[in-house]
N, C-alpha and C positions, 0 to 999 in steps of 0.2 A: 940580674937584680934579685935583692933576696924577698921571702916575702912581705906584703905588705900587711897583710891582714891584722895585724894590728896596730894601722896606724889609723890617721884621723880620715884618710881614702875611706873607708870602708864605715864612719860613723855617719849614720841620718842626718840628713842637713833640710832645711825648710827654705827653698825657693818660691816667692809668690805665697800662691797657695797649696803646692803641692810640696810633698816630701818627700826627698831622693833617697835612696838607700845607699847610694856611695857619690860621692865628689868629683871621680871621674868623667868626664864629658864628652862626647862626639866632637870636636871643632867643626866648623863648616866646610865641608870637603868639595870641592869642585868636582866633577867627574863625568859631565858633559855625557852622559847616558840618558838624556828624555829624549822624546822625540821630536824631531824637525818644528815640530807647531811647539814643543814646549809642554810637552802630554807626558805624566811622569809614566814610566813603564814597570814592564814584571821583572824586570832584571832589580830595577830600582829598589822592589817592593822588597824580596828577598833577601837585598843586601843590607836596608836596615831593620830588618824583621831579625836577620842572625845576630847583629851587632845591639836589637834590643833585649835578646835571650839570657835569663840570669844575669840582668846587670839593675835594673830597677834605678839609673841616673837618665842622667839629660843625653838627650842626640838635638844638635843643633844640626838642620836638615842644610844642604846645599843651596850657597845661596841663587835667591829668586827674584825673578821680576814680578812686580806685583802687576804692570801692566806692559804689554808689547812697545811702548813708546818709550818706558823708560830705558832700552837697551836692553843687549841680550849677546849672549856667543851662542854658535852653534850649537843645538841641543841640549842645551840648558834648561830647566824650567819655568812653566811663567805660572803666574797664579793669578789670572783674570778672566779666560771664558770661566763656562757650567761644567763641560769637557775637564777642562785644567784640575777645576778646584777638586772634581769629582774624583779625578785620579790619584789627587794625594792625598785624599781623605783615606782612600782604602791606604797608604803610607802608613797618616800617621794611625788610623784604628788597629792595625798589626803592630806598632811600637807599640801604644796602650795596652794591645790584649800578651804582649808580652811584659807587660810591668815598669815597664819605663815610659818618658816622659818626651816630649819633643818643641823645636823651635823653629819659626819658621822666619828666616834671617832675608830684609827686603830691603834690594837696593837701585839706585838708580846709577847709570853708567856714565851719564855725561861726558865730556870728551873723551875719554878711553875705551868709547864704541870704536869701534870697527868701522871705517867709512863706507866698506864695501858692504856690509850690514843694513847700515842705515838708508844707503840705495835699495839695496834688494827687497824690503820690509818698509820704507818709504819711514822710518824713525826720525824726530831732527837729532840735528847734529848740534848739542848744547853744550855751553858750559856757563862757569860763573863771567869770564869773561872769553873774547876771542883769540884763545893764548891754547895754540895746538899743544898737543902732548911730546910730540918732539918734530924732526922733521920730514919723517915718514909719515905719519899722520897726515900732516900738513898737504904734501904730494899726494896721498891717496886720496885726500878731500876735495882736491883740485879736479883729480883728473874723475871722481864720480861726480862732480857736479852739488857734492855737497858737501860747501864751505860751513866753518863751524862758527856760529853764533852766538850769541852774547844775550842768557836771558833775560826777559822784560818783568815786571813787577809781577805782573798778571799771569805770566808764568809761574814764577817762581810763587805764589799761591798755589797754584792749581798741584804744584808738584805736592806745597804740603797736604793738600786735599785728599791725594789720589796715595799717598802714604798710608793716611788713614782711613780712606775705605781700602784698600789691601792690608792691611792691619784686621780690620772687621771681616773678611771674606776667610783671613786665615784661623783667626778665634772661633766665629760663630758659623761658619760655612764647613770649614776645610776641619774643625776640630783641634788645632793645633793649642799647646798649653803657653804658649809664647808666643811675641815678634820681639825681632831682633832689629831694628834700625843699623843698615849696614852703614857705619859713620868712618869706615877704615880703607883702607888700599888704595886710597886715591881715587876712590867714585865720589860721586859726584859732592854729599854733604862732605867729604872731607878736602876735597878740592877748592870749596867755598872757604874754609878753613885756612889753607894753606896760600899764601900769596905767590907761589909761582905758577898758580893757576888763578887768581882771584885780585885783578887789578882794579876793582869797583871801585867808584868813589861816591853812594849812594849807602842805606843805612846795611848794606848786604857788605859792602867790603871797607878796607882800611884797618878800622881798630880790631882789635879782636875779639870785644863783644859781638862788632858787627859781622865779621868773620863767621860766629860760632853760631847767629840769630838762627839761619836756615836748618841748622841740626836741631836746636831746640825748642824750634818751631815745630819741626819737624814730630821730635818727640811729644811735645805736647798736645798735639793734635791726636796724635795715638792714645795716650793716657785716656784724653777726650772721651775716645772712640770706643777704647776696649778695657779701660782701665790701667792703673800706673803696675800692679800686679801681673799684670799679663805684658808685660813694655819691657823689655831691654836694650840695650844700646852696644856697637861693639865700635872700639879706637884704637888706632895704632899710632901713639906720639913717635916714633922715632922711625917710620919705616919709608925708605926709600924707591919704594917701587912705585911704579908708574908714575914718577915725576914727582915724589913726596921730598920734602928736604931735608926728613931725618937731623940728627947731631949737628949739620951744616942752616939750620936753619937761623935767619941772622936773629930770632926772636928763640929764646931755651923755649924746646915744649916745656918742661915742667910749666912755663907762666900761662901758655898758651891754652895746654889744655888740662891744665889746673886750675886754671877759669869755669873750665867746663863742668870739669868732677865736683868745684864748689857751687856752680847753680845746681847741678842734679842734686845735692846733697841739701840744699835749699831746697830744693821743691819734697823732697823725703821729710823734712823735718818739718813740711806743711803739712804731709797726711799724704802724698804720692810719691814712695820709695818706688824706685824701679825694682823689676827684679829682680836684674844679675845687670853690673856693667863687665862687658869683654872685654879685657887690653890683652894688646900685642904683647910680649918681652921686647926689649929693644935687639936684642940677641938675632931675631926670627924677620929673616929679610928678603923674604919669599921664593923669587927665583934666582937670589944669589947667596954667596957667602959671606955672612956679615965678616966686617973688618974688625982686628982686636979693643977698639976701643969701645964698641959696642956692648963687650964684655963684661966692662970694667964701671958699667956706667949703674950709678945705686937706682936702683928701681922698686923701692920702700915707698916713693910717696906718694904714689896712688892710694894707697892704703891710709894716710896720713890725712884725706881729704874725702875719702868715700865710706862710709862706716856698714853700710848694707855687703850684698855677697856680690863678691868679686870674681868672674872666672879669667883665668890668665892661663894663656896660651903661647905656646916658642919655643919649641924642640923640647922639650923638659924628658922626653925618654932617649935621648940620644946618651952616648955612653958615660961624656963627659958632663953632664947635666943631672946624673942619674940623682946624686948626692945630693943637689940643690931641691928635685922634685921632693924626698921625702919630708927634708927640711921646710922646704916651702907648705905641704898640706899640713907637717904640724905643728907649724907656726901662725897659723892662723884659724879661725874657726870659721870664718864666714868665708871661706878660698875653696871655689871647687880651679878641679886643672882640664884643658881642654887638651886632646889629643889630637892629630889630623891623621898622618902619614900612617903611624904605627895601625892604626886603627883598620887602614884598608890593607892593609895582611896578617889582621889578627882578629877576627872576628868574636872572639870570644875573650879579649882584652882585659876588659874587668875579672876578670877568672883567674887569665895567668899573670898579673897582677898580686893578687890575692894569695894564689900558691905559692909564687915565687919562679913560675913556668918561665925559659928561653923566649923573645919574642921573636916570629921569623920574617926578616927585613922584608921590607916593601918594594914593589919592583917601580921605581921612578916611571919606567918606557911607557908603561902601559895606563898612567895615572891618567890621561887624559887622552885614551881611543874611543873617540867618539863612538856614541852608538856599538859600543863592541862587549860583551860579554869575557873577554879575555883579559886577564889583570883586575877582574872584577869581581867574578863569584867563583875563580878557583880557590881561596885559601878559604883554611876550613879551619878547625876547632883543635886545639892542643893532642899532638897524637896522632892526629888524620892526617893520611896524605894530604897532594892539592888533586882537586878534582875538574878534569882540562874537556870533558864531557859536553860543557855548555858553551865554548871558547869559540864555536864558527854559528850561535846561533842567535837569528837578531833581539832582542831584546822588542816587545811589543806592549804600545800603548795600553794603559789600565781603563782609558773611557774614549 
């Protein structure tokens, strides 16, 4: 890729209330390096302390549970003891004392826990309705003894409750410059969303206002909480994972959650703009290869219905995409782009960006070794070897 540096990547942009120095973005990376309890670590700390070094943009941090009940994978992080919050605080005060900005992206898991999880950690096993994720699920939930249930009103408050004080623990505790309402990949508010998880016939499911209620409940309870400036939201209309219906859905997203992007857009034109809203590309279909018509599909009208900054995320640095990314940041002025993959083997990304630097591909194997130092803090900075020094050492809790 040639350079960038003088495109619109690299012009100041005003998110909220702060102001990024490039458009560039961390996407939410998974990578399953906290500890056991959910304790962010020093491997952690390091790896986006490099990735906030001369970039002065956004890192949407991996995403978190705000409480042990709302679900969780191994070694993930949570963001609910004094313990928890303490440890990402030292996170995010080394992104800040490097110049950049961070997001603390919270979600709940709802049927796409782990059953053997929700035994082990005594979690229930919720969703919108009692509609397994497929048929392995089903079987695991059987045989641990926890069948998956169908929430009650009084739940589904409490959930949006417990959103927004984890929204306030991340702002005013943890220091974080954002929450990200995870409303994407088939957790739980977008499950609510989708009807092959969400057979309600209460004001939670059927239409798709009802449908969309618990997300923007959800959100607004946050606004509440921490203000609409501090609130982002991320959606992925077209993605197929973990049981989403994507293209095949019998209702067009565009109607669906183009519903959505016009209440938020309502609620901005009251005096509570979000953020930044995150959409997927339809492209970007997580642990598979999207099929060609995904391609072909126009994805202008998010933009056509959301007038604030929009960050959009989905391969955009892959080879054949390259052309669309430069076009995409300068076609728009309120578009930052979010990165995932490239990012964990290029630490210094925004740079060679900028020059015009080779980027050195990612090693998929190692994207999610648990608790492992290896595939994690070997790649280094344009020029440097990779340094395999820290690769057999455990990674240990910051509080």
């Amino acid at each position: 890729m040639s350079s960038l540096a003088t495109s619109n990547l690299f012009k100041p942009i005003q998110v909220g209330d702060v102001i990024l120095k490039t458009r560039l973005a961390h996407a939410p990376t998974t990578r399953i390096r906290a500890s056991k309890d959910g304790v962010a670590t020093d491997s952690m700390l390091e790896y986006y302390s490099e990735r906030a070094k001369n970039n002065g943009g956004l890192i949407v941090f991996e995403g978190t549970s705000p409480r042990r009940d709302f679900g969780c994978i191994t070694n993930q992080p949570i963001l609910e003891t004094k313990q928890q919050v303490e440890a990402q605080k030292k996170i995010v005060d080394a992104i800040h004392s490097n110049g950049s900005y961070v997001t603390s992206q919270l979600a709940h898991y709802g049927r796409v826990l782990s059953p053997q999880l929700a035994k082990l950690f005594n979690i229930p096993f919720v969703g919108p309705s009692a509609i397994y994720l497929d048929e392995a699920s089903e079987k695991a939930a059987k045989e641990e003894g926890v069948e998956l249930k169908e929430l009650s009103k009084d739940e589904i408050k409490n959930i949006v409750k417990e959103f927004a004080n984890g929204a306030k623990r991340a702002i005013n505790e943890a220091g974080f410059d954002f929450v990200e309402v995870h409303g994407a990949y088939m957790y739980l508010l977008d499950q609510f969303i989708q009807t092959s998880a969400n057979q309600r016939t209460d004001e939670y499911g059927g239409s798709i206002e009802n449908r969309a209620r618990l997300l923007l409940e959800v959100i607004d309870a946050c606004i509440e909480a921490v203000g609409a400036k501090h609130v982002a939201v991320r959606l992925s209309p077209y993605m197929e994972y973990q049981g989403g219906l994507g293209k095949d859905s019998e209702i067009n997203p565009i109607v669906i959650w183009g519903y959505i992007l016009s209440e938020l857009q309502n609620r901005a034109d009251k005096g509570n703009e979000l953020a930044y809203i995150s959409i997927v590309e339809p492209r970007a279909q997580a642990d598979k290869e999207a099929d060609e018509t995904y391609f072909k599909i126009d994805f202008s009208w998010p933009r056509l219905l959301w007038k604030g900054v929009l960050l959009r995320t989905g391969a955009f640095l892959d080879l054949e995409n390259q052309e669309k990314f430069e076009r995409s940041i300068n076609g728009d002025d309120k578009l930052l782009i979010g990165v995932s993959r490239y990012y964990t083997s290029n630490p210094d990304l925004a740079n060679r960006l900028k020059e015009g630097f080779p980027l050195t591909p990612y090693d998929r194997n190692t994207l999610y070794k648990a608790f492992s130092n290896d595939g994690y803090l070997n790649f280094q900075a344009y020029g440097k070897e990779q340094d395999h020094t820290k690769d057999d050492v455990e990674p240990k809790p910051l509080a």
